[in-house]
N, C-alpha and C positions, 0 to 999 in steps of 0.2 A: 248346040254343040257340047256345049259343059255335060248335057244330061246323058248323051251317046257316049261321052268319053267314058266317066262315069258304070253305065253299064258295061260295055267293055271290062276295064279293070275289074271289076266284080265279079265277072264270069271267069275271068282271066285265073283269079285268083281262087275259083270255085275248081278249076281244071286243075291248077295245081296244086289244091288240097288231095281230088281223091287219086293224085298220081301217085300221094304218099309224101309230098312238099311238106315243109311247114303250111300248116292252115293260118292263116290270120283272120281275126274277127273282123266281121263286116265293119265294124263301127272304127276299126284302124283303117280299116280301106277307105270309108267314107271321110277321116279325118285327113285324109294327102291334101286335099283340095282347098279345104277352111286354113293349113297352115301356108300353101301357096297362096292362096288370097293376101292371106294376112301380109306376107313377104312383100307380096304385090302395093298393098296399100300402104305398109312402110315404107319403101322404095319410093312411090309416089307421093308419102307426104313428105319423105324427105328434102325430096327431088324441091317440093312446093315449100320445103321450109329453107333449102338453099337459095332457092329463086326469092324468096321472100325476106332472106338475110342479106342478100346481094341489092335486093330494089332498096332494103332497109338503110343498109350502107352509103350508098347510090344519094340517099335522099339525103342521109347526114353529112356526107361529103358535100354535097352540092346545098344542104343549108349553111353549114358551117364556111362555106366559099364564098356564098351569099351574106353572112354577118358579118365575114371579116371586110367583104367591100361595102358592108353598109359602115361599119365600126370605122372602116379607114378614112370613110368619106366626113363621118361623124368628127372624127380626131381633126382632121384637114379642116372642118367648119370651126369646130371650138378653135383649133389654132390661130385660123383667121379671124376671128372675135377676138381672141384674147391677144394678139399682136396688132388689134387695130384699137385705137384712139380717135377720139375728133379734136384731144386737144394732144399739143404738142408739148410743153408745159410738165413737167415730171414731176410725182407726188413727195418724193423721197431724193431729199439732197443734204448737202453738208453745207448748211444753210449759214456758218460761222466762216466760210471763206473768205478771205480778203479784208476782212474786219480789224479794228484798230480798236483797243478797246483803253489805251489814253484819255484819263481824263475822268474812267464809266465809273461806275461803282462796282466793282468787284464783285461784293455780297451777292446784291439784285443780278448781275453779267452770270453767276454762274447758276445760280437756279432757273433762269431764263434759257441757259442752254440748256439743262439738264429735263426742263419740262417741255421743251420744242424735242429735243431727241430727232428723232430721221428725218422728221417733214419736211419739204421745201416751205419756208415763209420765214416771217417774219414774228416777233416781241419787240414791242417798245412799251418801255416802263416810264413812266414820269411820276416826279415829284410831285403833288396836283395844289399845293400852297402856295409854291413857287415859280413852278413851268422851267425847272431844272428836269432836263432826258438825264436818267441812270444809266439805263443803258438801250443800245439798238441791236439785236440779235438778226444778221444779214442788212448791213447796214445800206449796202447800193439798192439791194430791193425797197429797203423802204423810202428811202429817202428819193430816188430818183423813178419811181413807178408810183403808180396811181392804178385805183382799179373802180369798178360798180361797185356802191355800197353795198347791196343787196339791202337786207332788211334793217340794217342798222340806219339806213338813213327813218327810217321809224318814230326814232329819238326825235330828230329836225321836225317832220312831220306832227306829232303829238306834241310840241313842245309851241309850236304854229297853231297850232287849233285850239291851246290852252290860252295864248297868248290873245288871243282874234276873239274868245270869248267863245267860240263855235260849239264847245264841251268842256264839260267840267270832269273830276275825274269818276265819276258815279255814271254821266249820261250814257244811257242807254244807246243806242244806233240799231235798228233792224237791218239785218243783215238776208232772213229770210221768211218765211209766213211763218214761224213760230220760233224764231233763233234771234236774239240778240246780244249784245256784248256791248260792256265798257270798256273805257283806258285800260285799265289795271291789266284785267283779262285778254285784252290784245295785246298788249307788250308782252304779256307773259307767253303767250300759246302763238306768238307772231302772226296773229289771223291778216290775210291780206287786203281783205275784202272790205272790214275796217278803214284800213289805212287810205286805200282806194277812194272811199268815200269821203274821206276828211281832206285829201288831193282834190277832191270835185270841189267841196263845200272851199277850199280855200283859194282853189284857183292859180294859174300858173305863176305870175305875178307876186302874189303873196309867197306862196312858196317859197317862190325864186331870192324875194324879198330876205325871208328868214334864213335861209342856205346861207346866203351871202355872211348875214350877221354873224350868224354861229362860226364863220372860220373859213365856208367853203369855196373852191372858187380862189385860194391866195395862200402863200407859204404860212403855214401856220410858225414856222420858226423866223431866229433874228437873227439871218447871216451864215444860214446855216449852207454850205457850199454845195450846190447838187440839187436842191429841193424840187421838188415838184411843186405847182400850184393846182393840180388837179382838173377838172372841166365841172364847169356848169352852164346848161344847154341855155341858146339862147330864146330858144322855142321849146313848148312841148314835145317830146320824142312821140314820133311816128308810130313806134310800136306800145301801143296803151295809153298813149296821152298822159295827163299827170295823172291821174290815178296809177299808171307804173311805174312814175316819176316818185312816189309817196309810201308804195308796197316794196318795192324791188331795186329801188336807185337807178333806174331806167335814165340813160342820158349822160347821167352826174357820172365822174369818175374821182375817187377821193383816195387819200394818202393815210394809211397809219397815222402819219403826224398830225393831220387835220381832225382825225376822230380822237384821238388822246389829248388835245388843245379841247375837246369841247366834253369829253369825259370830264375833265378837268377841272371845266365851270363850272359843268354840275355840282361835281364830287366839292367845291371850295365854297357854294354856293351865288356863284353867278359871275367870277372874275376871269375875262378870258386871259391866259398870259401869252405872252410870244416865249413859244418854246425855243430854251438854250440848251446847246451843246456842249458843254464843256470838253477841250480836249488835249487836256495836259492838268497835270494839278495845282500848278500854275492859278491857270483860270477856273478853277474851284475853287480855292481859295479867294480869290475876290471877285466871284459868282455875285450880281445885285439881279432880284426880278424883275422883268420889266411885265407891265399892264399893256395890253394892248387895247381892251375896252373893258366895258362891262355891263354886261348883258343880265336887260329888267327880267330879269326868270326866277328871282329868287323866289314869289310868292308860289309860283308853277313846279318848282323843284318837289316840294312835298307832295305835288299832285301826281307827279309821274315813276316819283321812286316806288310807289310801292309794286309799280307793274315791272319794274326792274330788278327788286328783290322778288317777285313772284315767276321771276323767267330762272332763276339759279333755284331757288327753292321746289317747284312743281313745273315747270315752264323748259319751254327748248335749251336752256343753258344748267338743267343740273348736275351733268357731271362736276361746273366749276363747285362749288360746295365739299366744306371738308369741316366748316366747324363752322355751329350756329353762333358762337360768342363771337365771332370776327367774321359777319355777313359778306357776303359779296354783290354789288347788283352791278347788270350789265344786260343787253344787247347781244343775240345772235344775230349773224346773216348767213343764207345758204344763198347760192346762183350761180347761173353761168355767166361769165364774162366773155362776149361772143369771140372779142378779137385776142382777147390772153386765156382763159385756163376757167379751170372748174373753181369756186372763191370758197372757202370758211372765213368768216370772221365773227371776233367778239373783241367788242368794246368794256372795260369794266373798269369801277372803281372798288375799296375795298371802306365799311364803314367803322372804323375801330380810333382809339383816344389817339394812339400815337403812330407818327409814320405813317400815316395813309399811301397809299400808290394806284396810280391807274396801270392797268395792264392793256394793250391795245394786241391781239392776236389776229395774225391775218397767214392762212395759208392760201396758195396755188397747187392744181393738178386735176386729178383724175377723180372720180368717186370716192375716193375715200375719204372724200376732202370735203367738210360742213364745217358750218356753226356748231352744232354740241362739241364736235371734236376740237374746235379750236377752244370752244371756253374750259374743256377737261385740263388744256396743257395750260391757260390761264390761271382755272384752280390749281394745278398743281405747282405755279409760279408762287401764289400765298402760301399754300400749303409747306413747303421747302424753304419761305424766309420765314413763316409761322414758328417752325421746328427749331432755325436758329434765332426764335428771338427778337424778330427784327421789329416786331410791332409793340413789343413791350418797354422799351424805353423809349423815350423824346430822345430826341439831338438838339443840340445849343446850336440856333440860329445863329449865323456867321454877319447878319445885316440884320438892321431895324425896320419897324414899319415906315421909318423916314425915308429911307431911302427906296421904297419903290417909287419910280416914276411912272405916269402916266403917257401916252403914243404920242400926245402933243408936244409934250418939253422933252422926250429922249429920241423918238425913234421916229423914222418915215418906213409906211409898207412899199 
């Protein structure tokens, strides 16, 4: 068809050259066709680049319709993640509500708040000479709740195994076909597997035995209104036997006051006191210590501190660390406490000529909530009476070595 047409026009155009027309050269005649094409194929690639910008479109619309219901579904899931909890228990509270602080010690009451800041929990500060409380930061949490020790029960555990002769502070323990570990080493890096072991090696009994001695299990204070006594199981817990009973405080439920009553031993070298409350200054003023026992751990003391200074130094506690001339050693614990809240606690004492203090930190909540965190607000409890001073002068004893008595001629538990 193209070729007939073709001739035609050419003839066409041959006829009316010799009529006397304008002549056109064959090669414009021949060129109509190639610029029709050309029109032709533009047109049709156009055609095919509309269709092509349209499916383009088409696809971007309906991906972009497609991400926004994936992204909304995405939004909907995090939202539900992130408004759901398994505990109930909030991480950030104003944990100085309802607090009476008659009686506290000022200095220690405000660094205590200022290094607790938003958390929900608790600071208790004691005397460790005396078993005189400075101050309680959320005083109904601590005094009338109890919680799982988590790893601080550690302390009671190594301090049983030292006791029973089962390790010394060097022995070794295999832990796995080419991993072992001492005391030192476990307290510091809170290995659980350790602790687990020295639960078997001691047996529920024993344990049970040494809990008791150390505080646990009974008010660690004298008169103090509200107190908890705490729980100690009367059986191995179900979940892990004593070996979770010795890693994790499986069972046990303990009080701030009861871990700062036995920081306290440690820290004075083996004197448990019944902690007082003073609360008016009234009763500071004729403040006497009393003794509640005294616990044969003094030769055991040098065996365990060093894994207590190597937990603040290299170990799960060195946030609390702020100055190597005024050490810190202490105890982390992380855990969950199934029936309250996600647990931090550190247990610490501080090792310096004057003023010594134990700091007992315990929060509740959600994941933000550990051990290292709670011993940073710990260090920053030293660090804040460090700054004013507070460890650099003695204070004049207000009572004599006479007049401590001991639980037989003052007090009944």
């Amino acid at each position: 068809m193209y070729r007939s047409a073709m001739s035609r026009l050419v003839a066409l155009s041959l006829v009316f050259c010799l009529l006397g027309g304008t002549c056109l050269p064959l090669a414009a005649a021949t060129a109509v066709k190639p610029v029709r094409k050309t029109a032709k194929k533009t047109t049709k690639t156009a055609k095919k680049r509309t269709k092509a910008t349209v499916a383009k479109a088409s696809a971007k619309k309906a991906t972009k319709a497609s991400y926004s219901r994936s992204t909304s579904r995405s939004t909907r899931k995090t939202r539900r993640k992130a408004s759901y909890s398994p505990w109930v228990t909030p991480t950030y509270a104003d944990s100085t509500y309802g607090d009476n602080v008659d009686g506290e010690d000022l200095v220690v009451r405000r660094a205590a708040v200022e290094a607790l800041g938003p958390y929900n929990g608790t600071v208790v500060a004691v005397d460790p000479k005396t078993g005189r409380i400075l101050t309680i930061v959320n005083q109904k949490l601590a005094l009338r709740s109890s919680f799982q020790p988590c790893s601080t029960i550690k302390i009671v555990a190594g301090l049983a195994a030292l006791s029973e002769g089962i390790i010394t502070r060097n022995t070794m323990i295999k832990l796995g076909r080419r991993y072992s570990m001492n005391l030192t080493e476990a307290l510091a890096r809170s290995n659980n597997p350790y602790f687990a072991i020295l639960g078997q090696k001691l047996g529920f009994e024993k344990v049970s035995y040494y809990a008791r001695l150390f505080g646990l299990g009974e008010p660690a204070g004298l008169n103090i209104e509200g107190e908890t006594a705490g729980v100690l199981p009367s059986a191995p817990p179900k979940n892990g036997g004593v070996g979770m009973m010795t890693s994790f405080g499986e069972g046990i439920s303990l009080s701030p006051l009861q871990l700062a009553a036995l920081m306290s031993a440690i820290s004075n070298g083996g004197t448990l006191y019944y902690l007082q409350y003073p609360r008016s200054q009234e009763e500071v003023k004729s403040f006497v210590p009393r003794v509640k026992r005294h616990l044969d751990i003094q030769k055991w003391i040098p065996e365990i501190k060093p894994g207590m200074m190597g937990a603040v130094e290299y170990g799960t506690a060195r946030r609390a660390a702020y100055d190597p001339n005024e050490p810190i050693l202490g105890k982390t614990g992380t855990c969950t406490d199934p029936a309250r809240a996600h647990m931090g606690w550190f247990g610490s004492f501080n090792d310096v000529d004057h003023n010594p203090i134990v700091v007992v930190v315990m929060l509740t909540g959600g994941r933000p909530v550990n051990g290292p965190v709670a011993a940073g607000i710990a260090g920053n409890v030293y660090r804040l009476l460090s700054e004013q001073r507070y460890f650099a002068e003695s204070k004049p004893n207000q009572f004599t070595p006479a007049a401590l008595v001991s639980t037989q001629s003052c007090c009944s538990n």
